[in-house]
C-alpha positions in Angstrom: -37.3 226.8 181.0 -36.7 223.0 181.1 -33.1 223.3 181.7 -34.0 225.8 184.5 -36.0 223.5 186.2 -33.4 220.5 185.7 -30.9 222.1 187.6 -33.4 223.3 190.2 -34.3 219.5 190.6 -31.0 218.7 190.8 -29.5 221.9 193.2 -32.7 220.2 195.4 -31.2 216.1 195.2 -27.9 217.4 196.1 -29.2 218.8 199.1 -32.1 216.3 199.9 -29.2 214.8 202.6 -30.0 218.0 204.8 -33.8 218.0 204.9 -34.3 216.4 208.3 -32.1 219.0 209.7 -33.9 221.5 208.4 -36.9 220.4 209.3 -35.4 219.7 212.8 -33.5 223.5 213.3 -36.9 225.2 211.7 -39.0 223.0 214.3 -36.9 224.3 217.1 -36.8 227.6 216.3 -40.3 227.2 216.6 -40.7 226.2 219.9 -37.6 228.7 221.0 -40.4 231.4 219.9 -43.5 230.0 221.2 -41.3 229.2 225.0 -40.2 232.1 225.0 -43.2 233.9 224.8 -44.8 231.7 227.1 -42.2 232.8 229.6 -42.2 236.6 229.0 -46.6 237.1 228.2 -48.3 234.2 229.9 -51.5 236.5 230.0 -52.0 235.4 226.1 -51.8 231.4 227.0 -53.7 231.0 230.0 -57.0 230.6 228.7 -55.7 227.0 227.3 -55.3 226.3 231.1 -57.7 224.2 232.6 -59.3 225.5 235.8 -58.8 222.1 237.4 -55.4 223.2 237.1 -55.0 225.4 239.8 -55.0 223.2 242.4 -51.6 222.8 241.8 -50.3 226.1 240.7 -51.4 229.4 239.4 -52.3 229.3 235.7 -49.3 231.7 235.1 -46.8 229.5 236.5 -48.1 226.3 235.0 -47.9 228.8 231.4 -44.3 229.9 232.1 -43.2 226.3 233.4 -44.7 225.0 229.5 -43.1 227.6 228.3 -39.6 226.9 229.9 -39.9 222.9 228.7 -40.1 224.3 225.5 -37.1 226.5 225.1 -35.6 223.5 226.4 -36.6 220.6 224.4 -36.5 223.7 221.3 -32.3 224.1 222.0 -32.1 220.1 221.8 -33.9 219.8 218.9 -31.4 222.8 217.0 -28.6 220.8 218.9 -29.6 217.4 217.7 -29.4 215.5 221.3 -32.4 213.3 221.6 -34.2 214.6 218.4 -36.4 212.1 218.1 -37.3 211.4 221.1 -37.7 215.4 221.8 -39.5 215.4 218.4 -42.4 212.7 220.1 -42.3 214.2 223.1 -43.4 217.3 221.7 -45.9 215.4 219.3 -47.5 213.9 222.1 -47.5 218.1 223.5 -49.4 219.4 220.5 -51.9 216.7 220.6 -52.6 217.4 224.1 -52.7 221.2 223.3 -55.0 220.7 219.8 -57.8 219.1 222.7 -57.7 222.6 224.0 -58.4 224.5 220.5 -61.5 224.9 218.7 -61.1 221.9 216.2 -60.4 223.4 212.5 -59.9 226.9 213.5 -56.6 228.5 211.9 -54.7 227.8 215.4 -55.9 224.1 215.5 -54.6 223.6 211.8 -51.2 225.2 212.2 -50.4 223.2 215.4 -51.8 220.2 213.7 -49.2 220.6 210.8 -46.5 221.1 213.3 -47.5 218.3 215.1 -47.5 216.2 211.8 -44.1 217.5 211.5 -43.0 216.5 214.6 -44.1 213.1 213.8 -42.4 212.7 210.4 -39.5 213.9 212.7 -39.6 211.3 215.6 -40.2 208.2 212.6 -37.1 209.9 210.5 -34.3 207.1 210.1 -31.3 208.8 211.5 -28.7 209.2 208.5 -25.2 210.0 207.9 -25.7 213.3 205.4 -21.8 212.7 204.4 -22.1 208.6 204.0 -25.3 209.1 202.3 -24.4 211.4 199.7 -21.0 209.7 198.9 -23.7 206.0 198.9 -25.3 208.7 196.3 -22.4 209.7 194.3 -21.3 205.8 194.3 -24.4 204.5 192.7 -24.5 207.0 190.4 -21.0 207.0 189.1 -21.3 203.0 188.8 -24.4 203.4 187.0 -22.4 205.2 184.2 -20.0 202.5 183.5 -20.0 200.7 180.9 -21.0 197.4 181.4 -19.2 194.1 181.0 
């Protein structure tokens, strides 16, 4: 069992390198979904709309506009133009949505996750996965030599 979990630990190092873009594609994905469905049934998102809203557009507009910013910033997060920056953007998006949620209901806690997420997303240092893991493999191999 020890052994088993050894190599787990170390099949999850070896790919440590790819966990931002993980996290970035799986936090796009998400958006894709929630866009999209913005865009195609707006009826279940507009009561998050404020009435004071509608002096500029219709509730269903505003909804499907939201929901088209999303697919949007969504592709450039999977793509990896801007992430960061899309990453706070969208931050700053689920904050303003979790105002509009009944604080600590299931909703409010899974968009406050994602917006934690998003955070750890937009403070990531952006790496090299190749130069980092051959940095890795480096200090590691010069850690088994002998010293002199």
């Amino acid at each position: 069992m020890h052994s088993t979990l050894g190599a787990f630990g170390r099949f999850l190092d070896k790919h440590s390198v790819h966990s931002i873009s993980v996290l970035r594609i799986f936090l796009g994905l998400v958006f894709l979904y929630f866009g999209w469905s913005s865009v195609t049934n707006p009826d279940v998102w507009i009561r998050l709309v404020p009435e004071w809203t509608n002096v500029f557009a219709s509730a269903t507009l505003l909804v499907r506009i939201h929901g088209v910013i999303e697919i949007a910033l969504g592709i450039l997060l999977i793509m990896n133009i801007g992430a960061r920056y899309v990453a706070f953007v969208l931050f700053l998006d689920l904050l303003h949505v979790l105002t509009l949620l009944d604080f600590l209901s299931s909703t409010w806690m899974r968009d406050f996750g994602l917006a934690g997420a998003l955070l750890s997303l937009a403070l990531a240092r952006p790496t090299n996965a190749i130069q980092t893991t051959n940095q890795n493999s480096d200090r590691m191999q010069s850690s088994n030599l002998p010293k002199v």
